[in-house]
Structure formats: structure tokens, C-alpha cells
C-alpha positions as semicolon CSV with decimal commas, in nm:
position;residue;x (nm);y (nm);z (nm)
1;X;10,499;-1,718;26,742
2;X;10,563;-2,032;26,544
3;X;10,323;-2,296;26,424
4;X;10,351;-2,648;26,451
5;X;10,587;-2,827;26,610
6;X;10,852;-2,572;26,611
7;X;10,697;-2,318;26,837
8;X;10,901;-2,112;27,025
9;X;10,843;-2,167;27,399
10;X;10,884;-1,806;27,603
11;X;11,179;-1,815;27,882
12;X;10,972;-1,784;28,217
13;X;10,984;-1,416;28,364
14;X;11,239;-1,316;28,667
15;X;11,099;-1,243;28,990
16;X;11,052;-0,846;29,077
17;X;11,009;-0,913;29,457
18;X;10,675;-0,778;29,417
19;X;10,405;-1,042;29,471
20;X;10,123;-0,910;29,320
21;X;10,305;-0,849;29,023
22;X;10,533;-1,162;29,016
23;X;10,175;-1,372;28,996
24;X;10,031;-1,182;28,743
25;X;10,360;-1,256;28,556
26;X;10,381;-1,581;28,610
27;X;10,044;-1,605;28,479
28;X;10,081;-1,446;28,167
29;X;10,357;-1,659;28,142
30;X;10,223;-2,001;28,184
31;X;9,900;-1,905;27,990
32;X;10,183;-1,807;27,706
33;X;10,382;-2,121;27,737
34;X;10,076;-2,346;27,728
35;X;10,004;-2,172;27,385
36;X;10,327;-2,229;27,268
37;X;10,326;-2,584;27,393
38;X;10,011;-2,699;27,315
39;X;9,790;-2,488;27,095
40;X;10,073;-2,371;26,835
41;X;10,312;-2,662;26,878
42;X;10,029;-2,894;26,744
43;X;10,125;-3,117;27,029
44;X;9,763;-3,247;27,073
45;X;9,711;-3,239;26,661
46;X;9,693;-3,575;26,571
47;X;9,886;-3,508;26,228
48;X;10,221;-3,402;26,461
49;X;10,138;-3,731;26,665
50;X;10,343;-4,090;26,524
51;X;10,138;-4,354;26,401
52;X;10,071;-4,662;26,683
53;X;10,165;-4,877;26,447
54;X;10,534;-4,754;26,393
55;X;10,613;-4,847;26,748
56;X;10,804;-5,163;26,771
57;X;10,956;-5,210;27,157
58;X;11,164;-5,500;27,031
59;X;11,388;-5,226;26,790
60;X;11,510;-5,049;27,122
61;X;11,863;-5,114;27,207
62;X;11,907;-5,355;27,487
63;X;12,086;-5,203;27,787
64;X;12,286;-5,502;27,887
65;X;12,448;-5,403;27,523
66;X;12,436;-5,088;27,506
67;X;12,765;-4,850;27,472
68;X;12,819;-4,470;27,551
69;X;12,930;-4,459;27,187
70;X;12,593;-4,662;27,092
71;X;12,377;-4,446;27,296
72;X;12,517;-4,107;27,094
73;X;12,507;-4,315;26,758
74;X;12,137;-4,384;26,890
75;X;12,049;-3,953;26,960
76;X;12,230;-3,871;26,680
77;X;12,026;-4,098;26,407
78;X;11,738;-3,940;26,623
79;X;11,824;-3,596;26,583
80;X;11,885;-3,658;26,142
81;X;11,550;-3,818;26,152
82;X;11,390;-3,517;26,336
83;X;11,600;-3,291;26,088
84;X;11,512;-3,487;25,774
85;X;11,134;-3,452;25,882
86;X;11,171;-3,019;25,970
87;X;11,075;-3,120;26,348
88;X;11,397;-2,981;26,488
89;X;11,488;-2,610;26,408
């Protein structure tokens, strides 16, 4: 699997009908996924984690302002910034 914070996170397994086996599944599955999540994705490594001080509430867009076009002008200067830094595959 991948390291850091692109780790691929496993699709969750189909139902057999069998519940023995649909248990033990799902088991393996959420012990794999919590790997994925938070083991490989770094998601509890403070290096992968923003600095408290870069948080400024009074940057977010006020919604009494706020546009359909603004909001996708908003995720899409999110997404470059997540590209720019190699967090989004």
C-alpha cells in the first residue's frame, strides 16, 4: 500500500450471504482500512497535520456572500493547493 497521505483505502468487501464468513470479511476489512487510514496515511503523524497557527476563521468566505461560482473558485484553489503540496494523487 501507499505511505503517507496518499494511501490507498481498500473498497469494503460484498456480502456472500454467509455470516460467518461475511464477519470475518468485514473484519479483515476494517482492520485493513484502519491501516490505510491511519497507520500508512500518516493521519495521526503530526508532520501530515497543519500548523494551529495557519488557521485564521476570519479568511473563510462569509455565507451571506457567498456564490455557487465562489464556492467552486473556493474547492478549486483547494484542490491546486493540495496538488501543489503532492497531498492529492
Amino acid at each position: 500500500m501507499a505511505q503517507g497521505p496518499n494511501a490507498i483505502v481498500p473498497p469494503p468487501p460484498r456480502p456472500t450471504g454467509d455470516p460467518a464468513t461475511d464477519v470475518q470479511m468485514l473484519l479483515d476489512w476494517l482492520w485493513t482500512f484502519y491501516q490505510a487510514t491511519v497507520v500508512e496515511s500518516g493521519l495521526l503523524d503530526p508532520a501530515f497535520q497543519a500548523n494551529a497557527g495557519t488557521f485564521n476563521a476570519n479568511n473563510l468566505p462569509d455565507p451571506s456572500n457567498t456564490s455557487i461560482a465562489r464556492s467552486q473558485d473556493t474547492a478549486n484553489r483547494a484542490i491546486n493547493a493540495l496538488l501543489a503540496h503532492g497531498l492529492f494523487p
